[in-house]
C-alpha positions in Angstrom: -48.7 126.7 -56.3 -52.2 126.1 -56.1 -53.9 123.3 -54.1 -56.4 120.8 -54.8 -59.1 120.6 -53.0 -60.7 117.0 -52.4 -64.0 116.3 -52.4 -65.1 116.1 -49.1 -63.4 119.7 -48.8 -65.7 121.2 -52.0 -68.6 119.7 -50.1 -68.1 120.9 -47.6 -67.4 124.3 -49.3 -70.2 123.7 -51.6 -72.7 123.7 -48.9 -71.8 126.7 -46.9 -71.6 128.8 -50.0 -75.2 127.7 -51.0 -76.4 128.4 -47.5 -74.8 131.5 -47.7 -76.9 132.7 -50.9 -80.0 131.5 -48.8 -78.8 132.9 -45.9 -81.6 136.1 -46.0 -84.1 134.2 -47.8 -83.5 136.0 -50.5 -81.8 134.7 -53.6 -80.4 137.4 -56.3 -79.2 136.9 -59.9 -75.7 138.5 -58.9 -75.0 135.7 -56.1 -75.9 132.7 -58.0 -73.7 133.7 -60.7 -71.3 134.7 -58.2 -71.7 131.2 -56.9 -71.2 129.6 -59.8 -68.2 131.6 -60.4 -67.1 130.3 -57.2 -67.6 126.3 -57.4 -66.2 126.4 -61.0 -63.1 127.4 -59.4 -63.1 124.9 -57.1 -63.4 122.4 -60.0 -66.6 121.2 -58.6 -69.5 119.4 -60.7 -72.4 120.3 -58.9 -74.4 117.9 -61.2 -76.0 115.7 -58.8 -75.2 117.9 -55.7 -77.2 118.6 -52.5 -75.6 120.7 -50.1 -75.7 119.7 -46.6 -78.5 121.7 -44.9 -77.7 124.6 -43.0 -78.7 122.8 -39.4 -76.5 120.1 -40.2 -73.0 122.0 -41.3 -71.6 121.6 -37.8 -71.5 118.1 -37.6 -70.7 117.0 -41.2 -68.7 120.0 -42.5 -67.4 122.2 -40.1 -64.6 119.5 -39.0 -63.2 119.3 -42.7 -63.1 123.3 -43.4 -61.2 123.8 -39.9 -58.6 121.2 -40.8 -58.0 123.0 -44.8 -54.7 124.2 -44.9 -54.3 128.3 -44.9 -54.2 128.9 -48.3 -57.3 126.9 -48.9 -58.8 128.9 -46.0 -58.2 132.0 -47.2 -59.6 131.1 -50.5 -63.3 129.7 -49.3 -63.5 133.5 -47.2 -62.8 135.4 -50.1 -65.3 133.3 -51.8 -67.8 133.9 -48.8 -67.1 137.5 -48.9 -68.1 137.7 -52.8 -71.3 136.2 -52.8 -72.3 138.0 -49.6 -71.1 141.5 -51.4 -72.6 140.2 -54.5 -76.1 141.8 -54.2 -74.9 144.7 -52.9 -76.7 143.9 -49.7 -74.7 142.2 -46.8 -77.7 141.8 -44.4 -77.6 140.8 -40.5 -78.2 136.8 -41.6 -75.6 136.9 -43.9 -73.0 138.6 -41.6 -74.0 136.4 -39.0 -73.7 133.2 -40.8 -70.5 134.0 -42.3 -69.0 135.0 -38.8 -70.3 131.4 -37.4 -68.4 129.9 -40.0 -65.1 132.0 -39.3 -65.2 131.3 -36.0 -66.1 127.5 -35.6 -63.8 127.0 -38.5 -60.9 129.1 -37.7 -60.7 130.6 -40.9 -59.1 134.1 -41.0 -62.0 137.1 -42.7 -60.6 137.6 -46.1 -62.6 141.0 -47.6 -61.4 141.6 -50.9 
């Protein structure tokens, strides 16, 4: 059965997937389709949206992706793992961002 993420959670997820595409400063056509691939499965309108900036993650979003169940967990680092793979370059900001988030956030490294 699949879960429902509230909206704090797709903020949350929202955000670090967003940083994520801006992690390396560069921005590709295969990760923002990739990312919009990504938040559509989440259900999320991103009409509207601002994600929370990169500096401020820790404190307004790292506390809500710790506390996502498992499943939900595995999900956002499969998602994580896409977009970084999606531009066939997974550079040293991108892996370093992406470990940050595993390990603040406890979330197991999904690479598939």
């Amino acid at each position: 059965m699949e879960e429902k993420y509230s909206n704090e959670e797709c903020v949350a997820i929202a955000s670090v997937l967003c940083d994520l595409v801006y992690a390396d400063y560069r921005q590709k056509q295969g990760e923002s389709e990739c990312l919009k691939s990504c938040l559509d499965e989440l259900g999320f309108e991103t009409e509207g949206f601002v994600p929370i900036p990169r500096n401020e993650l820790p404190a307004m979003a790292y506390a809500t992706l710790k506390q996502m169940s498992e499943q939900k967990k595995q999900v956002f680092s499969r998602m994580m793992t896409q977009i970084s793979r999606s531009d066939n370059h997974f550079g040293p900001r991108e892996r370093k961002f992406v470990k940050e988030i595993l390990e603040m956030c406890e979330i197991p490294f999904v690479h598939k």
